[in-house]
Phi, psi and omega in degrees: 000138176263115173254129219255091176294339191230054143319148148272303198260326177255168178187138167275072158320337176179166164217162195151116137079073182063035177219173160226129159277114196221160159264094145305081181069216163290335199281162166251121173246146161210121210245128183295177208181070201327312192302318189281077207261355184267154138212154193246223160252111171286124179265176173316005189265325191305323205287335164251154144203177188307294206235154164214153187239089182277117176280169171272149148289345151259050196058145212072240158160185174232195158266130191243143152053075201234093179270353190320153143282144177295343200198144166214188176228152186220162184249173153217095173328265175348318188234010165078010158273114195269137196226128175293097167260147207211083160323139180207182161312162189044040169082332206284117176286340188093038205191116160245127196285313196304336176302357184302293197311319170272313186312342122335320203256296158330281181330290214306338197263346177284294189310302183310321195289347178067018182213197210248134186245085199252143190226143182250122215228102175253144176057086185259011192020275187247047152070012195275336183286008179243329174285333180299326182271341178293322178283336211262352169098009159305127197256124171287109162234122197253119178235134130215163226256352181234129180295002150311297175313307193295324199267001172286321207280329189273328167310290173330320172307289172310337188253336192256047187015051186262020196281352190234007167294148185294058160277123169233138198300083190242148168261079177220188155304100151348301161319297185315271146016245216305322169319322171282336155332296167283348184251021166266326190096033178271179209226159156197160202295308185221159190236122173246128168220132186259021197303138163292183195280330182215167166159179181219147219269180189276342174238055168082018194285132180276144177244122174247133187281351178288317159269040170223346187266006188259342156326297205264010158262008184258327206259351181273330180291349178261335179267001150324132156276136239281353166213092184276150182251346166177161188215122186243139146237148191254161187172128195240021157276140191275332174293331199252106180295187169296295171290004176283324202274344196289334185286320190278336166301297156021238175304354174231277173344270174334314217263016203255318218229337176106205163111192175209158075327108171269146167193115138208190195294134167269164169218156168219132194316147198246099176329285181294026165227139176272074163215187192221154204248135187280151203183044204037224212233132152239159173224137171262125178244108179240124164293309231224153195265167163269099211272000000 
């Protein structure tokens, strides 16, 4: 398991019977949660929190019992980052904490390389795998496709005293993106994609990532540059593992460029439990060892 550990600002306090209890900043949230499939006796931590987030049986849901500020800031220490959280729709703060672990885990591999670094940030939604990397000395290009997203992502930048680091912002189709990437021929060093598990596309084209991702590591494999440094992907489908996605980096990346594949589960510690809760998959296609 990669586990994302040295939060401050954030903490899983518990988790029991499909929900999580979290620490935000200051605030408590409690958020549903597929994954969390055991339950038990909700001990004293359960009786307050700020906000609870309740789905609908006709889809979707609200914010319940809701004390939020619309907007606050929460940090990540280890990397000198300030991140905007904004409770929105479908439970989502503008933040998956468990991603701390590749941000890290990137930088580092950014830093380490010693050369100029241009990394390409597909579905990069609020910006956290791009500002770790913007710190880490890296020049960015963050594509997504909803303009909401892009201008949280330029906030995030700005707190974490990234507004004037070599970022360059696109509002686009992803797909779309890169295809034209490759036939201008630019070329980058690192790859990050970040797809959701399902969603549609700008003129209703549907997306599922189990069909769709073995496209779009094949099509990441033509915009690399002849000495890439890593390609990382994520996935928060639950049918689709680690090692499926470890294969498909494989079987293209790999067998393209030379190298390794890493893949397993993130995670995030559940504090009142010894236990650590799965919060999906990344798999690493890394050229260069670590010095």
């Amino acid at each position: 398991m990669w586990i994302a550990k040295n939060w401050k600002d954030y903490e899983l306090i518990d988790a029991e019977g499909g929900e999580r209890l979290e620490k935000w900043g200051k605030y408590r949230l409690v958020r549903p949660d597929p994954q969390v499939i055991w339950k038990g006796d909700r001990g004293s931590n359960w009786k307050r929190s700020d906000a609870r987030y309740l789905r609908s049986r006709q889809g979707g849901g609200a914010w319940q019992e809701n004390a939020l500020p619309e907007s606050w800031n929460i940090r990540y220490e280890p990397l000198d980052l300030t991140f905007h959280i904004k409770p929105m729709g479908f439970k989502h703060t503008g933040l998956f904490p468990e991603q701390a672990f590749n941000w890290e885990k990137t930088g580092e591999l950014i830093r380490k390389s010693g050369r100029k670094i241009n990394l390409l940030n597909l579905f990069a939604y609020t910006g956290g795998a791009t500002v770790a990397a913007a710190k880490a000395g890296a020049s960015v290009c963050h594509v997504d496709a909803s303009k909401g997203m892009v201008a949280h992502a330029k906030t995030n930048a700005e707190l974490s005293g990234l507004k004037d680091a070599p970022i360059r912002y696109i509002v686009d189709d992803c797909k779309k993106f890169i295809e034209r990437e490759i036939r201008r021929g630019h070329k980058y060093e690192a790859v990050i994609l970040d797809p959701p598990s399902y969603g549609r596309g700008p003129n209703g084209e549907v997306w599922k990532l189990e069909e769709s991702i073995s496209e779009f590591i094949s099509l990441v494999s033509q915009v690399l540059s002849d000495e890439p440094l890593f390609v990382l992907v994520n996935s928060y489908t639950t049918g689709l593992s680690p090692s499926a996605m470890g294969y498909l980096l494989n079987n293209t990346v790999k067998a393209k460029y030379g190298g390794r594949v890493e893949c397993d589960e993130l995670c995030l510690p559940v504090t009142s439990r010894d236990a650590c809760l799965p919060c999906g998959s990344s798999a690493y296609y890394i050229k260069e060892a670590s010095k």
